[in-house]
PLY file of the C-alpha trace (Angstrom):
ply
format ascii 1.0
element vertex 250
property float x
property float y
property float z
element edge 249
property int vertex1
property int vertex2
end_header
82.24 137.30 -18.93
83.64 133.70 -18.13
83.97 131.92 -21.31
83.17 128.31 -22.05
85.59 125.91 -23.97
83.02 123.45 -24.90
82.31 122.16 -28.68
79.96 124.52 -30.32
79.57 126.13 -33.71
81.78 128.66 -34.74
79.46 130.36 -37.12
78.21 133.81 -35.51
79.57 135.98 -33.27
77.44 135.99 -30.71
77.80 132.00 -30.26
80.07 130.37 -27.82
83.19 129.92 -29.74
84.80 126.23 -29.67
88.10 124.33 -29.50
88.96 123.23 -33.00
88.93 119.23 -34.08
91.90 117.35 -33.09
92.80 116.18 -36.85
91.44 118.67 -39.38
91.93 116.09 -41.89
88.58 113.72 -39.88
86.34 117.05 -41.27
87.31 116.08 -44.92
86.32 112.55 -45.07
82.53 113.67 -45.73
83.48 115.85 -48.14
85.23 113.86 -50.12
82.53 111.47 -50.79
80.06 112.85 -53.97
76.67 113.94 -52.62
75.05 112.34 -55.83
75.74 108.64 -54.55
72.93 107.30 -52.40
73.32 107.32 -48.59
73.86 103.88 -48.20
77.02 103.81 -50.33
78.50 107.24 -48.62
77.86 105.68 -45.60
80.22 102.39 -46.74
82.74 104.87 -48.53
82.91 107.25 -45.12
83.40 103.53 -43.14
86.27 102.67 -45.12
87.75 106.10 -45.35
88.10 106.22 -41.81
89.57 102.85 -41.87
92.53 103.95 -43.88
92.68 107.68 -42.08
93.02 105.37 -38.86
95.62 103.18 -40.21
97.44 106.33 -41.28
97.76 107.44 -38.05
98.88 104.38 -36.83
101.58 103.70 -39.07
102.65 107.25 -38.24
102.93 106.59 -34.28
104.26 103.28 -35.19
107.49 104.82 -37.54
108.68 106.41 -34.17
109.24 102.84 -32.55
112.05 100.27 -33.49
111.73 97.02 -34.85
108.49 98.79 -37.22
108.21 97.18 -40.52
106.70 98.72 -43.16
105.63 95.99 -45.24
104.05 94.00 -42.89
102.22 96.37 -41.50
100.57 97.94 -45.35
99.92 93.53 -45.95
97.99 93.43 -42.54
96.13 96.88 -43.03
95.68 95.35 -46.83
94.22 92.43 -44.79
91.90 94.10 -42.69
90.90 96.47 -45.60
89.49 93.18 -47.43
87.97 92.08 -44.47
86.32 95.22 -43.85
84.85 95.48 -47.25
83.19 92.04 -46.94
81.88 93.16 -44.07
80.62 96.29 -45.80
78.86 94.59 -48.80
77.49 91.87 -46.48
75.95 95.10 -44.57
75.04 96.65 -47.51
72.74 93.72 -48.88
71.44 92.71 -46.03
69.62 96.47 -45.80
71.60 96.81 -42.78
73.21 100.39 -43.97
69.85 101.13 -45.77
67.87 100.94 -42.19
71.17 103.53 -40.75
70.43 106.10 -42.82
66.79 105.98 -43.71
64.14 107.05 -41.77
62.03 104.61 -40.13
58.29 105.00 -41.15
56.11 105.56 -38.44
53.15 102.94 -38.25
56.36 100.09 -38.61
58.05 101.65 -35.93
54.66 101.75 -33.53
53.84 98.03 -34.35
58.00 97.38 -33.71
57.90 99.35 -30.24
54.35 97.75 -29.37
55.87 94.65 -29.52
58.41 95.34 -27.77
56.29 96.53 -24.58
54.05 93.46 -25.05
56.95 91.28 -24.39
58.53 93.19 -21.42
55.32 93.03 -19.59
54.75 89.03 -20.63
58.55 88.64 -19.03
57.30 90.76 -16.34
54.63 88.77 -15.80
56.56 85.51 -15.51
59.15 86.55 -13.44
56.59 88.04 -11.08
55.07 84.50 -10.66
58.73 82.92 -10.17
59.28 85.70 -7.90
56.00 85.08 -6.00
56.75 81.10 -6.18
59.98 81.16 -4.87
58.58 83.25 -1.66
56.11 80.91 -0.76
58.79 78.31 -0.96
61.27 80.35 1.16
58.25 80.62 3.73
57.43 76.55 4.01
61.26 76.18 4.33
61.17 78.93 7.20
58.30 77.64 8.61
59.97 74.00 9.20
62.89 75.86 10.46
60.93 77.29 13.02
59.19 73.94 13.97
62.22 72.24 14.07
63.71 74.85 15.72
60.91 74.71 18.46
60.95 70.64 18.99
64.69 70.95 19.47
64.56 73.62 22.57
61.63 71.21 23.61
63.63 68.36 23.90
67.06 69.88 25.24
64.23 71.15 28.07
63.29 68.01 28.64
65.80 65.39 27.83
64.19 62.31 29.96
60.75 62.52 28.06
59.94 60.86 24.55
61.54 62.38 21.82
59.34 64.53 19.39
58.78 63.29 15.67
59.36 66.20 13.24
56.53 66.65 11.04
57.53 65.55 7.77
56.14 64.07 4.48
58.05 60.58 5.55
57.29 60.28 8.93
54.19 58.36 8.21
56.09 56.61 6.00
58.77 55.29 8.16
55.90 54.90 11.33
54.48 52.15 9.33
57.71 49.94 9.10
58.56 47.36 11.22
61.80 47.70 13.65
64.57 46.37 11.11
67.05 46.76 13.52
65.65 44.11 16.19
64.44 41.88 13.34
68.04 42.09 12.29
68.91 40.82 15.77
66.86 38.35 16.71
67.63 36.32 13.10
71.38 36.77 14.17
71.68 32.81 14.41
69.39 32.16 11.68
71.76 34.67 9.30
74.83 33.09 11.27
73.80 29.43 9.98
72.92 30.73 6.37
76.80 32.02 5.94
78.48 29.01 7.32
75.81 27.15 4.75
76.63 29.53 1.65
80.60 29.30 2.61
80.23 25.28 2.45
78.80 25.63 -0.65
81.56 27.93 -1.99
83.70 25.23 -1.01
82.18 22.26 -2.31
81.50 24.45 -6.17
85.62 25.29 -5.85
85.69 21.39 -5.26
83.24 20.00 -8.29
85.19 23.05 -10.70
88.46 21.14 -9.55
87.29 17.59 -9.75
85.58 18.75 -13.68
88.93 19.61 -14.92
90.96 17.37 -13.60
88.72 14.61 -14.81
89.04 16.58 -18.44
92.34 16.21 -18.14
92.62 12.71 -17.79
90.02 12.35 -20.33
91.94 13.54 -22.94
95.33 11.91 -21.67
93.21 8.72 -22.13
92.15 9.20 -25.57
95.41 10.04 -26.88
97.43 7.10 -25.33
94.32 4.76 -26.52
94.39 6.37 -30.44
98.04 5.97 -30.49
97.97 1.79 -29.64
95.27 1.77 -32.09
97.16 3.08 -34.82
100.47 0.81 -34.00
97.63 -2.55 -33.88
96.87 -1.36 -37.28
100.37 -1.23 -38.72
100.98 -4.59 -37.63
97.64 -6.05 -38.62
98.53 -8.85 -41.62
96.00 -6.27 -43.85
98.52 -3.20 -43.15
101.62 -5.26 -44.11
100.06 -6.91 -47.34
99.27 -3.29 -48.59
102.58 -2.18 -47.84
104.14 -5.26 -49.52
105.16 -4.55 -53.51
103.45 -5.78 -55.65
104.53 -8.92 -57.81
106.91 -8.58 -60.90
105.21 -10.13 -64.09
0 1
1 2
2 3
3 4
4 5
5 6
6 7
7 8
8 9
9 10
10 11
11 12
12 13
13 14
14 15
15 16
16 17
17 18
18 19
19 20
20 21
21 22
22 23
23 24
24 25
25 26
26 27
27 28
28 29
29 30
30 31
31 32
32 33
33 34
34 35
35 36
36 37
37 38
38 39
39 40
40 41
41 42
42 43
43 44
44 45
45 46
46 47
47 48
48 49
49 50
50 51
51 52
52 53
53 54
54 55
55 56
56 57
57 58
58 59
59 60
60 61
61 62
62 63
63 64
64 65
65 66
66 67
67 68
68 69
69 70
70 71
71 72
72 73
73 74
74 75
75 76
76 77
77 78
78 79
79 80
80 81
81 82
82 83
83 84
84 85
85 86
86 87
87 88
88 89
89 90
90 91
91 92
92 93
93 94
94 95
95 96
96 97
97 98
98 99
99 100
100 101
101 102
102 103
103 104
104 105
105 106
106 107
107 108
108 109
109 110
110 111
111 112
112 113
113 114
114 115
115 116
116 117
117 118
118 119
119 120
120 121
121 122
122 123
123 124
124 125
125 126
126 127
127 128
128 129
129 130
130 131
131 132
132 133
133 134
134 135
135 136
136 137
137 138
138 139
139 140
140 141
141 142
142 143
143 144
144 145
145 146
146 147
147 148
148 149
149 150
150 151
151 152
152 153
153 154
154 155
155 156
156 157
157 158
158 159
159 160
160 161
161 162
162 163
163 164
164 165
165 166
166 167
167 168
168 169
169 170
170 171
171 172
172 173
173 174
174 175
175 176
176 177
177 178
178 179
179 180
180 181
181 182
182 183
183 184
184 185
185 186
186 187
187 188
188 189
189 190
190 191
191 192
192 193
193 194
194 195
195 196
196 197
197 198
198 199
199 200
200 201
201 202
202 203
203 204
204 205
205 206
206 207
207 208
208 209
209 210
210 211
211 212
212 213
213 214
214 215
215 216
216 217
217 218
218 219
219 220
220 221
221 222
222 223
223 224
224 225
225 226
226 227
227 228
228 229
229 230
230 231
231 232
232 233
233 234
234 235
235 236
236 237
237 238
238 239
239 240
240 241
241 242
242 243
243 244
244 245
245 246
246 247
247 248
248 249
């Protein structure tokens, strides 16, 4: 009979017999770990003892190579080991290893999986009506493809006629404006009269901004050539010079 090489038990003889682990040493990790500790904490212990098995392998492939150091390799797999049990503890308070190895009770797991459903179908539900809106919005756009489509063959078949207006949301919007284009030129002069008007004026403010500070200018040359003569009258007023006399001996 053909025999099959697949992972089975090897307990039996009449059972399909099976290739043997890779590592014997991954079968003893379990049984290391004390069946009187609570499943939460063998499941943390088995975590971390195939942490280290791991990094024993490693460092095993890793001795072959050059340039492998020792030492910093055991400080980073110290590293990660302290990391890892954080982790762990974090995992274990949180109930998160609790909920791996427990069994869920029934009604909570109903109510959990109800839930669930409900909010599939309510997604289901609104991304049925996007799907649906988005159609009929792909089938106006369409739709004024095709009209546009049609006036455009309609006027290429008929080039010396009027042009058609594409039906739009703005075309009785821009029906009801006057002709800017012809109001723009027939107030050509008009416009032409306002600019030479608005350049004089430019002219004559760059004039009156001129004139302003020159007269500032001469304004305060003024004042300081008229405070200086009055302060020489003063020294030479017969009031200055009898102050600055001495005064009499005796």
């Amino acid at each position: 009979k053909r025999r099959s090489w697949c992972r089975s038990s090897l307990k039996g003889s009449k059972r399909r017999k099976s290739l043997p682990p890779v590592h014997q040493d991954i079968t003893e990790l379990s049984k290391s770990i004390s069946l009187d500790l609570p499943e939460s904490e063998r499941l943390s212990t088995l975590i971390l003892s195939c942490f280290q098995f791991s990094a024993q392998q490693v460092e095993r492939a890793l001795k072959r190579r050059k340039g492998f150091s020792p030492q910093a390799f055991a400080a980073k797999v110290r590293s990660v080991t302290a990391e890892l049990e954080r982790l762990v503890q974090k995992l274990s308070r949180d109930g998160t290893l609790r909920d791996c190895v427990e069994d869920p009770k029934g009604d909570s797991l109903h109510s959990a999986l109800d839930e669930s459903v409900a909010q599939v179908k309510q997604h289901m539900a609104r991304f049925s009506a996007e799907r649906q809106a988005w159609e009929q919005l792909l089938q106006q756009h369409q739709d004024s493809a095709q009209e546009a489509a049609r006036l455009l063959e309609t006027l290429r078949a008929n080039p010396a006629g009027s042009p058609p207006t594409l039906p739009s949301s703005q075309s009785a919007v821009l029906g009801s404006k006057p002709d800017y284009s012809r109001l723009l030129l027939e107030q050509g002069p008009v416009l032409h009269s306002v600019e030479l008007v608005l350049d004089e004026l430019r002219q004559a403010g760059g004039l009156l901004t001129a004139f302003g500070e020159e007269s500032l200018h001469c304004l305060r040359g003024l004042s300081e050539r008229l405070g200086s003569r009055t302060f020489r009258q003063l020294e030479n007023s017969p009031v200055c010079r009898l102050l600055a006399a001495p005064p009499p001996e005796g």
